[in-house]
ZAMARGU-4260 file (C-alpha; in steps of 0.2 Angstrom, whole numbers, plus 5000, padded with zeros to 4 digits):
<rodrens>
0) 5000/5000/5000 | 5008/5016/4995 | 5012/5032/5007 | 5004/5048/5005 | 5012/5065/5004
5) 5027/5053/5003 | 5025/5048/5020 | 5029/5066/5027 | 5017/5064/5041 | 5001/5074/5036
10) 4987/5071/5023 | 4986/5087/5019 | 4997/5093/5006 | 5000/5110/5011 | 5005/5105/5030
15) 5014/5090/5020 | 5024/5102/5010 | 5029/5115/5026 | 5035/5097/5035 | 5047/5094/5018
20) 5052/5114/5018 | 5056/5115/5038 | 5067/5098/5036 | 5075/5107/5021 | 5079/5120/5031
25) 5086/5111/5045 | 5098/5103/5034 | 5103/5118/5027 | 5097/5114/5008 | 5087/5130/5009
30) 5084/5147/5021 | 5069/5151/5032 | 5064/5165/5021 | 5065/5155/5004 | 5055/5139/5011
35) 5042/5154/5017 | 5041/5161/5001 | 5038/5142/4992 | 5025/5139/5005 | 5017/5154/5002
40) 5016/5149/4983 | 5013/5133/4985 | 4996/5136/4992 | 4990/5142/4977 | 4995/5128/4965
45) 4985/5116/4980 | 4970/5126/4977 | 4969/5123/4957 | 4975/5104/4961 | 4963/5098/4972
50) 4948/5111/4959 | 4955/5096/4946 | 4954/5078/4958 | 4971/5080/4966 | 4972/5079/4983
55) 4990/5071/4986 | 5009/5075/4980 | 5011/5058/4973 | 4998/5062/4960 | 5004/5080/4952
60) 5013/5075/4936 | 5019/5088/4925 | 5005/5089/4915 | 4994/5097/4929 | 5008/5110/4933
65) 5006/5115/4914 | 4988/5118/4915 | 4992/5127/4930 | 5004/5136/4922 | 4993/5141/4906
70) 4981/5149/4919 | 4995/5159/4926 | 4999/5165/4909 | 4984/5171/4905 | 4982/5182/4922
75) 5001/5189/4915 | 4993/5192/4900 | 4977/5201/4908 | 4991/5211/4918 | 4982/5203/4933
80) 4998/5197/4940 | 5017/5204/4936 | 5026/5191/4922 | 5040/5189/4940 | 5026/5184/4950
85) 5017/5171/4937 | 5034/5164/4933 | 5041/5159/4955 | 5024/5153/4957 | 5026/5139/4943
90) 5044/5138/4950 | 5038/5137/4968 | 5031/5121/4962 | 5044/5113/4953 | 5054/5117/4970
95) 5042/5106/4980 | 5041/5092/4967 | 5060/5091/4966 | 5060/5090/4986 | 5048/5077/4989
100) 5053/5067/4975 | 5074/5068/4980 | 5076/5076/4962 | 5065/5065/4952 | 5056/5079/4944
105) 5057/5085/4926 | 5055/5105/4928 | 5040/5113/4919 | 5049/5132/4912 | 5036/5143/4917
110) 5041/5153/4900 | 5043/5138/4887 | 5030/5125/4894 | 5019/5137/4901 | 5020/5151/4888
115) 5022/5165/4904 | 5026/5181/4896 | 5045/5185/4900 | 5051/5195/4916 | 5053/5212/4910
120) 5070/5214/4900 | 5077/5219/4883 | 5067/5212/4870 | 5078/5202/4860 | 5067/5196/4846
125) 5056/5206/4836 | 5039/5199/4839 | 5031/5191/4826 | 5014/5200/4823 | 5024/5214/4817
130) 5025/5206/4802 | 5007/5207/4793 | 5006/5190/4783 | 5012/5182/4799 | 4996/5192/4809
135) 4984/5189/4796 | 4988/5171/4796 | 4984/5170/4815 | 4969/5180/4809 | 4963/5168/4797
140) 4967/5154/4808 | 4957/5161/4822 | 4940/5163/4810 | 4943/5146/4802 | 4938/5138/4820
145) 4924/5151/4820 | 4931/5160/4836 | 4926/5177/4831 | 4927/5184/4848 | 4944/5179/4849
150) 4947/5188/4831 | 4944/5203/4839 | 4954/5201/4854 | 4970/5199/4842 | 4966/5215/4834
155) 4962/5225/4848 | 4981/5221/4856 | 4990/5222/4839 | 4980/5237/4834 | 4977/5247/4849
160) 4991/5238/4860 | 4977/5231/4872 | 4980/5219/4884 | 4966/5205/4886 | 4958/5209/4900
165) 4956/5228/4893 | 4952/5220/4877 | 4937/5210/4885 | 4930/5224/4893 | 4930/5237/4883
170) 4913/5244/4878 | 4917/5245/4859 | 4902/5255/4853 | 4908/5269/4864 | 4925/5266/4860
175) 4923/5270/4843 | 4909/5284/4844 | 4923/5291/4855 | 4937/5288/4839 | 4928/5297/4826
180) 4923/5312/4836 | 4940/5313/4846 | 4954/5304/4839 | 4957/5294/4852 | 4948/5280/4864
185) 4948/5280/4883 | 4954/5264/4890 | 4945/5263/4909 | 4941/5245/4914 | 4952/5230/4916
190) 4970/5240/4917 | 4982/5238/4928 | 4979/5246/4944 | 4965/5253/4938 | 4972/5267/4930
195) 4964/5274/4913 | 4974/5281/4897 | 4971/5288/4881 | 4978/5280/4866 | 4976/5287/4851
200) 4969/5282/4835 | 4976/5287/4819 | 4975/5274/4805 | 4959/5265/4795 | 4964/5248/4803
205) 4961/5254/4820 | 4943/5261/4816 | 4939/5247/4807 | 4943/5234/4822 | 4933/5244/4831
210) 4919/5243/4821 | 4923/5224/4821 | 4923/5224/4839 | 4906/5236/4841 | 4895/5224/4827
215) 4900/5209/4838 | 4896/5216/4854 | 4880/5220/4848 | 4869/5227/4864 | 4879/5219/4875
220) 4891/5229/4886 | 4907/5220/4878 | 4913/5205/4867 | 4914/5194/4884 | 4900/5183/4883
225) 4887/5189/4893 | 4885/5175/4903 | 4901/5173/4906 | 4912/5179/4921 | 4930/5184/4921
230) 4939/5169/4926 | 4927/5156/4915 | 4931/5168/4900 | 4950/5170/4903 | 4951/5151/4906
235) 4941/5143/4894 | 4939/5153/4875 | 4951/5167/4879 | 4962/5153/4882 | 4958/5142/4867
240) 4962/5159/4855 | 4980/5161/4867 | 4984/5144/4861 | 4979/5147/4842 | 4990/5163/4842
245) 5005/5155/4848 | 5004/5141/4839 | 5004/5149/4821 | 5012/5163/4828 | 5027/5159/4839
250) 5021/5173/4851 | 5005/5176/4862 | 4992/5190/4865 | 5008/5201/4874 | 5017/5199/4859
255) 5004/5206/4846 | 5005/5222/4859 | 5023/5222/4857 | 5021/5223/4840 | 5007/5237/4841
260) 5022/5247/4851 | 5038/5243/4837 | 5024/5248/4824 | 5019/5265/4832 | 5039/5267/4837
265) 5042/5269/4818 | 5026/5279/4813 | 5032/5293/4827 | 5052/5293/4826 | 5052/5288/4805
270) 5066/5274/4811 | 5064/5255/4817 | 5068/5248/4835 | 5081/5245/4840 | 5078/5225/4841
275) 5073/5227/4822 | 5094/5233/4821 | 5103/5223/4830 | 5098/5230/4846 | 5107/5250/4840
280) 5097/5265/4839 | 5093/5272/4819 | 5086/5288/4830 | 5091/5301/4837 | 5092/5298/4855
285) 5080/5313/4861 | 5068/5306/4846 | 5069/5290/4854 | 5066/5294/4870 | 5051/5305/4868
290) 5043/5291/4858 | 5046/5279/4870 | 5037/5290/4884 | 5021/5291/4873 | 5021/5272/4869
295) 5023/5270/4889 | 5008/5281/4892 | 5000/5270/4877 | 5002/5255/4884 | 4997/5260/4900
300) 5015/5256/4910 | 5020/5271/4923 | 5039/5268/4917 | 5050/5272/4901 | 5061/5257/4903
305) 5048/5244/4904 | 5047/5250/4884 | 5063/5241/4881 | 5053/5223/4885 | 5042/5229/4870
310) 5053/5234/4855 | 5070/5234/4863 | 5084/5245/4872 | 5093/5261/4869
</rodrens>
C-alpha cells in the first residue's frame, strides 16, 4: 500500500509540504525565508490541484503544473499578475516536486512550457505579429475555427496595444463613437491598477477593428459573453484563442501588443527599433526617447524602461 504525501506525516498537502520545507531548512538545503516564500506559493497551486481531483503529491505530474501554468499565463497576459510573479509561482512548484521526490522531477519552464510572458528585459526578438502576413495568418486561423470573439481580441492588442483583460471589457460601441469624434479612445476597465489612458487612434485599421469589435458586441456591454464571468472567460475561450496565436504565431496576445508598440515606434520617430537593428538606435536619442514616453503612456506602464521589453533597448 503506498504512502501519502510521501509519507511526510500529514494528509494534507499544504502541511505535507511545510513538514518537507522545515526539514529542508534544518539541513541547510534552503533558508527560512526562501522555504516561506515556496509555502506561500505553493498554496495556490494546491488550490487549482485539488479544483482538478488531486488531493496528494504523489499524484501532480507535469501535465497538471502545465495547465496550472497556462492559467498563470493568462492572468500575465490580463496584467492581473506581474510576468515575475506568474513565473516563481510555477517555479515554487517545481521546487516542491524536486524535494519530495529527492530530484525525480522534470521541471516545467514557466516561460517555454507554460507560455508565461518573460520577466521584464530587453526584448531580443522582434515579435512576430509585426509582420502582417504572419498576423493575418493568425487571423485567418482564428476565423477558420469560428472564434470570432477571439478575432477581435487579436486585433484590439496588435491594433490598439490592448492587453486582454482591457480588450474583453471594453465597451466597443463607445470606443469607437469616442474615435471618430475625438481621435482617440479611453481605455477605463480592466487596466492595471485601475488606471485609465488615452491612446490614440490614427490609421483606418484601428477604426475598422473597432467597428469589428462594436457589430460583435451587439447590445451587450462588451465581446465577453454575457453569461460569462471573468475567470470562465479567461480560462476557457480566451484561452483556446491564446493557444491558436501561439501556435501559428510563435508569440501570444503580449506579443501582438509588442508589435502594436515597434509599429507606432516607427510611425512617430520615421526609424525601426532598435531590436529590428541589431539592438542599436537608427534615431536620434531625444527622438527615441520622447517616443518611447508616449508608447509607455500608450500602453498603459508608469515607466519608460519597461518600453525596452516591448521593442527593445537604447
Amino acid at each position: 500500500m503506498g504512502t501519502r504525501n510521501y509519507n511526510l506525516g500529514s494528509r494534507n498537502m499544504n502541511d505535507a509540504v511545510q513538514i518537507a520545507l522545515g526539514m529542508a531548512t534544518e539541513r541547510g538545503i534552503i533558508g527560512e525565508t526562501t522555504a516561506s516564500n515556496i509555502a506561500g506559493r505553493f498554496t495556490q497551486f494546491v488550490d487549482f490541484a485539488k479544483d482538478n481531483g488531486v488531493g496528494r503529491l504523489e499524484k501532480i505530474d507535469q501535465e497538471l503544473v502545465r495547465e496550472y501554468g497556462k492559467i498563470i499565463a493568462d492572468r500575465v497576459d490580463s496584467a492581473e499578475l506581474k510576468a515575475s510573479t506568474g513565473q516563481n509561482l510555477v517555479s515554487a512548484v517545481n521546487a516542491v516536486m524536486a524535494l519530495v521526490t529527492s530530484g525525480n522531477w522534470k521541471t516545467v519552464g514557466p516561460v517555454a512550457d507554460c507560455g508565461i510572458a518573460q520577466r521584464s528585459a530587453i526584448r531580443e526578438t522582434v515579435p512576430p505579429g509585426l509582420d502582417r502576413q504572419v498576423f493575418n495568418n493568425v487571423i485567418s486561423e482564428l476565423q477558420s475555427r469560428g472564434l470570432e470573439r477571439q478575432v477581435v481580441i487579436a486585433e484590439l492588442a496588435r491594433e490598439v496595444g490592448l492587453r486582454t483583460r482591457e480588450a474583453s471589457l471594453l465597451n466597443s460601441k463607445t470606443a469607437l463613437e469616442q474615435a471618430k469624434t475625438s481621435g482617440i479612445v479611453t481605455i477605463a476597465l480592466g487596466t492595471k491598477g485601475g488606471r485609465s489612458r488615452s491612446v490614440q487612434i490614427t490609421s483606418e485599421k484601428q477604426l475598422a477593428t473597432l467597428e469589428k469589435a462594436a457589430n460583435l458586441q451587439g447590445n451587450n456591454r462588451s465581446i465577453m459573453p454575457p453569461d460569462k464571468h471573468w475567470k470562465e472567460w479567461r480560462n476557457g475561450e480566451l484561452r483556446a484563442g491564446r493557444e491558436i496565436v501561439k501556435e501559428v504565431s510563435g508569440g501570444g496576445y503580449h506579443d501582438l501588443r509588442a508589435a502594436y508598440a515597434c509599429e507606432r515606434y516607427r510611425i512617430l520617430t520615421g526609424c525601426k527599433t532598435s531590436v529590428e537593428n541589431g539592438g542599436k538606435l537608427s534615431a536620434e536619442r531625444a527622438a527615441d526617447r520622447a517616443a518611447r514616453m508616449q508608447i509607455a503612456a500608450e500602453l498603459g506602464h508608469g515607466r519608460i524602461d519597461v518600453i525596452a521589453e516591448y521593442i527593445g533597448g537604447r
